[in-house]
Backbone bond lengths (Angstrom), bond angles and torsions (degrees), N, CA, C in turn:
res aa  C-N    CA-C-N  psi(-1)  N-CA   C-N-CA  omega(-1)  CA-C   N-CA-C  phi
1 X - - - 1.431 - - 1.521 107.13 -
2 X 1.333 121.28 132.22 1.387 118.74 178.36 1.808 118.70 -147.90
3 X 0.463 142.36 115.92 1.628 168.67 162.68 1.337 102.85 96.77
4 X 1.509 112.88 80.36 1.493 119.12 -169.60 1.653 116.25 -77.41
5 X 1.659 155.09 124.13 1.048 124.59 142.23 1.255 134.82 -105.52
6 X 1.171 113.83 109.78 1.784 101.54 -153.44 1.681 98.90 -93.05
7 X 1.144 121.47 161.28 1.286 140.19 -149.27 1.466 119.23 -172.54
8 X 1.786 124.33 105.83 1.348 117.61 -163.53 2.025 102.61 -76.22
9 X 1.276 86.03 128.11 2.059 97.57 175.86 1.944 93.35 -85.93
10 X 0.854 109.24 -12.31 1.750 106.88 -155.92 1.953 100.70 -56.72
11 X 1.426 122.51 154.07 1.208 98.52 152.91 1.682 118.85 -87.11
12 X 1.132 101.22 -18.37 1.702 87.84 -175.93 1.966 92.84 -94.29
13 X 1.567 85.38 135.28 1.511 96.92 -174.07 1.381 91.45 -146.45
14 X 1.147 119.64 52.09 1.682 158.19 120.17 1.407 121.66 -21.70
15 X 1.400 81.97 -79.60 1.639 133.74 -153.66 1.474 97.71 -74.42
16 X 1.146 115.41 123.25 1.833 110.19 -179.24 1.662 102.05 -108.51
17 X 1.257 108.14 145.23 1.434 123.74 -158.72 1.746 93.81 -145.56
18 X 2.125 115.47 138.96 1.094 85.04 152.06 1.440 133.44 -84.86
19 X 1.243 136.23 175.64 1.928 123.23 155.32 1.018 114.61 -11.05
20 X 2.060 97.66 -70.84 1.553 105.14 -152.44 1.499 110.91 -134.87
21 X 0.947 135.16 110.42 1.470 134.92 -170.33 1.620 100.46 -117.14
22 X 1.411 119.78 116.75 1.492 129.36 -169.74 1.917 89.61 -125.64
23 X 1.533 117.15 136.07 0.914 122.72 176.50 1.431 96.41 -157.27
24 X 1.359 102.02 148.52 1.504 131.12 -161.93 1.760 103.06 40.76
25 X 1.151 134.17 84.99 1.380 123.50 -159.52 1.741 87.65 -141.35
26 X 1.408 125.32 149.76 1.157 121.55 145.77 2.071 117.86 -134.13
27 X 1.321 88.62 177.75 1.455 85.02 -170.14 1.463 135.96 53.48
28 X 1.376 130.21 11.40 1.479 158.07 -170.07 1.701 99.90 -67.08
29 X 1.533 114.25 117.75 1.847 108.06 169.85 2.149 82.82 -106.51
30 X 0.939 93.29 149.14 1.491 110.46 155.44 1.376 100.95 -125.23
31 X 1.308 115.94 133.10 1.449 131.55 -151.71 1.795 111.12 -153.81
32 X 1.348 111.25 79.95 1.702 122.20 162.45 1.528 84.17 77.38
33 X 1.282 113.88 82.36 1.798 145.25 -153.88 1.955 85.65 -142.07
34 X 1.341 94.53 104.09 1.951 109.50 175.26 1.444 99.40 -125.32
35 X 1.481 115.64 116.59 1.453 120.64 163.81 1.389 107.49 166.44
36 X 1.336 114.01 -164.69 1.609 118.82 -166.04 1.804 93.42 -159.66
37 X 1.367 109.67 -179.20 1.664 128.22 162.20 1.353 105.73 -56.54
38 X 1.595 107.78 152.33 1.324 110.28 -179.74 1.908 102.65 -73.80
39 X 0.970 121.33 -7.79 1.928 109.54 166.49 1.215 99.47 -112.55
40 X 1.571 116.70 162.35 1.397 136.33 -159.46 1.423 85.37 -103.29
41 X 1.043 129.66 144.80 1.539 136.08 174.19 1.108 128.82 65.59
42 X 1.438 109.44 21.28 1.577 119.22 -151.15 1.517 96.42 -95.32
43 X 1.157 110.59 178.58 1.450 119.40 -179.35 1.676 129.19 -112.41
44 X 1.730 95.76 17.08 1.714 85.70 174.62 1.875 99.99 -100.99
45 X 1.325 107.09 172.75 1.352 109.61 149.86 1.072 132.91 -49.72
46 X 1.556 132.45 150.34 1.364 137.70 162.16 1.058 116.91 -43.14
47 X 1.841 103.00 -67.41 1.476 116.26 -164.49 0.955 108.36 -123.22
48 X 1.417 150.69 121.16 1.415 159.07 -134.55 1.981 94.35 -130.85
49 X 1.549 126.14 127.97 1.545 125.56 177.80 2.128 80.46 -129.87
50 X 1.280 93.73 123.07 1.570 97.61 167.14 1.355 103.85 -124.53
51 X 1.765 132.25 123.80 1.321 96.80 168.47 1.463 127.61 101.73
52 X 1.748 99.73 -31.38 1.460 98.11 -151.89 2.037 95.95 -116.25
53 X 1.667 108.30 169.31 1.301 103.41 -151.84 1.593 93.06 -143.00
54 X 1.205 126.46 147.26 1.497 153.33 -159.31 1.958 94.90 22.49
55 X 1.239 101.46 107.89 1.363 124.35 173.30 1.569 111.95 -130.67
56 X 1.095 105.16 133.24 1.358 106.86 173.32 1.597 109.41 -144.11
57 X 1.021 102.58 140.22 1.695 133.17 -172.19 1.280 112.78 -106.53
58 X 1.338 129.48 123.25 1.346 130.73 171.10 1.743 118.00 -169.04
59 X 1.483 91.68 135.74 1.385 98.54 -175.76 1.650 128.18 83.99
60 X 1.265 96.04 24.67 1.716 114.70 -171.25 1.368 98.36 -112.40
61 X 1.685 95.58 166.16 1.308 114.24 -168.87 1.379 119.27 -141.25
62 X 1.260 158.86 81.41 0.699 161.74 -169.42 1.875 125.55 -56.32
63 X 0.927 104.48 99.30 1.983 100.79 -169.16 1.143 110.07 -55.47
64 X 1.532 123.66 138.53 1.651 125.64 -175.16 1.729 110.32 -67.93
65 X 1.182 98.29 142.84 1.788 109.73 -171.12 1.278 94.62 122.91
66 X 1.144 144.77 -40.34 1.797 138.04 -130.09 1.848 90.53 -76.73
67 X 1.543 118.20 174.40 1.002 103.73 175.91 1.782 114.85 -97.86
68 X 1.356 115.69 -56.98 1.582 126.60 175.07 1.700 98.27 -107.98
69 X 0.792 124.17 152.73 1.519 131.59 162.02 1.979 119.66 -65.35
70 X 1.443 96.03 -48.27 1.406 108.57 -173.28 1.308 111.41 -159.13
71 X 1.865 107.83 130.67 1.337 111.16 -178.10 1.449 118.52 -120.43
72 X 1.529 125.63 142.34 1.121 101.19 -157.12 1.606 83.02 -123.68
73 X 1.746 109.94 133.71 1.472 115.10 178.71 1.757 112.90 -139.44
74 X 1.442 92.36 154.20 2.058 93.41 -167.53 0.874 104.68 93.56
75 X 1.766 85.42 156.43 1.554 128.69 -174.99 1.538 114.89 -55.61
76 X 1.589 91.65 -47.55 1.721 106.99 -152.25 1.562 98.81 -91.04
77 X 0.882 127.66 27.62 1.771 125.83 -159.48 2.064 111.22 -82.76
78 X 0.865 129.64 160.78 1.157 124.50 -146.52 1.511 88.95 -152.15
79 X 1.774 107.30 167.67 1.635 105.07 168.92 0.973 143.52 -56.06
80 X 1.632 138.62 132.75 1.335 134.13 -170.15 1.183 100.97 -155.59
81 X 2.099 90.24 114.42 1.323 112.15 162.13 1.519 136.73 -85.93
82 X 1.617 113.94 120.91 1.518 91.15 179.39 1.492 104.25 -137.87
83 X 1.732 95.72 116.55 1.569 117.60 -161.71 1.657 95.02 -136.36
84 X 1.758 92.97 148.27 1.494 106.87 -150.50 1.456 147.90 29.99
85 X 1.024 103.68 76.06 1.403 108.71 -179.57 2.180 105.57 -140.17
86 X 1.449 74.10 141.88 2.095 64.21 171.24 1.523 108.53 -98.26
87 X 1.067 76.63 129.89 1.698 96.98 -174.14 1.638 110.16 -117.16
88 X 1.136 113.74 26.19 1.501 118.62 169.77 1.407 134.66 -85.44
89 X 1.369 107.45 -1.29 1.613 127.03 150.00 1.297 143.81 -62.79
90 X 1.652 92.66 -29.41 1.830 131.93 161.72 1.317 119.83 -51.21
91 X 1.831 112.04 93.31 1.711 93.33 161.21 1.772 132.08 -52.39
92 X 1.497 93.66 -44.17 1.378 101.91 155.84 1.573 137.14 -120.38
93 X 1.149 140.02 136.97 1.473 123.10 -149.06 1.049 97.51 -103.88
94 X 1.490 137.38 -25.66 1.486 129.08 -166.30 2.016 110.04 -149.59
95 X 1.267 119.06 119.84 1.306 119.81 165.57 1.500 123.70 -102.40
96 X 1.083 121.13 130.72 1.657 115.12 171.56 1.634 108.30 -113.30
97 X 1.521 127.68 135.48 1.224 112.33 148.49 1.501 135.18 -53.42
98 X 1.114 111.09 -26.59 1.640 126.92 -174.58 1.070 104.81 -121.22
99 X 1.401 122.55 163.96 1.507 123.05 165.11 1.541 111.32 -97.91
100 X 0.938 114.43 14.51 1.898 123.59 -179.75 1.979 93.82 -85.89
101 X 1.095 98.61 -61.56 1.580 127.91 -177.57 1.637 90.11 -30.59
102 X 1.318 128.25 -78.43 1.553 130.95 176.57 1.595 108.48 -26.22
103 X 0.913 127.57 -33.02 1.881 118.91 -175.89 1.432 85.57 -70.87
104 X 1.469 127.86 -48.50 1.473 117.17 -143.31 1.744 109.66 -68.34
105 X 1.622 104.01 -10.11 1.661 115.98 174.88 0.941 117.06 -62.63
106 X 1.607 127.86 125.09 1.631 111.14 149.63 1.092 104.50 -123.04
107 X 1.317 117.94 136.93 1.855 130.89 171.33 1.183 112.16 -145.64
108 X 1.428 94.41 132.57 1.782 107.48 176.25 1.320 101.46 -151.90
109 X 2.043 117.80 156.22 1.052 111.59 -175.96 1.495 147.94 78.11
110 X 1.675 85.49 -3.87 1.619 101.38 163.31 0.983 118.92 -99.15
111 X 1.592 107.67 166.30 1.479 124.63 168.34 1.316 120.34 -62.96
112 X 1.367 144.49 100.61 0.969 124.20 171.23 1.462 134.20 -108.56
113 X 1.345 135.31 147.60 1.770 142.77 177.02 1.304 104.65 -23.91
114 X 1.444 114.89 143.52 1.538 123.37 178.45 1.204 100.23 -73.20
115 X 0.912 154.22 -162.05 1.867 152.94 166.23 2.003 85.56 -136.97
């Protein structure tokens, strides 16, 4: 996937959804990926990885409001790189269900949120 802009068509924009939810997926680049949840301030992730194994992220941007940038969920989950991207729009830049899940991150080279 590469120069993504995702954009909710729905009429009910209610309903909070993330962007991108990839489950059971392998080998996946997300590549110059601009957007957020369909609500502004909302509280799901951007980009949802369930499941899924060698992903790499780069060159994305996350629009300010979003809640986490990227969540990583499941058993079966595999490496995921996410290098260069500005991510300073991100209240939060990274979610794990587990704390095992956090080793499986690698990031370097991004932009990251002022604290």
């Amino acid at each position: 996937m590469e120069d993504i802009n995702i954009t909710d068509e729905t009429q009910d924009s209610s309903r909070e959804r993330h962007a991108i939810f990839l489950v059971n997926t392998k080998d996946v680049g997300i590549d110059g990926f601009k957007g957020t949840q369909t609500i502004k301030d909302g509280k799901l992730a951007t980009i949802v990885l369930k499941d899924s194994k060698n992903v790499f992220v780069r060159g994305s941007q996350p629009i300010p409001g979003n809640g986490s940038f990227l969540r990583l969920e499941g058993k079966d989950l595999g490496p995921v790189s996410v290098i260069g991207n500005d991510l300073s729009g991100a209240k939060r830049v990274f979610e794990f269900e587990t704390k095992r899940q956090k080793d499986l991150l690698f990031q370097t080279a991004n932009r990251l949120p002022r604290e």
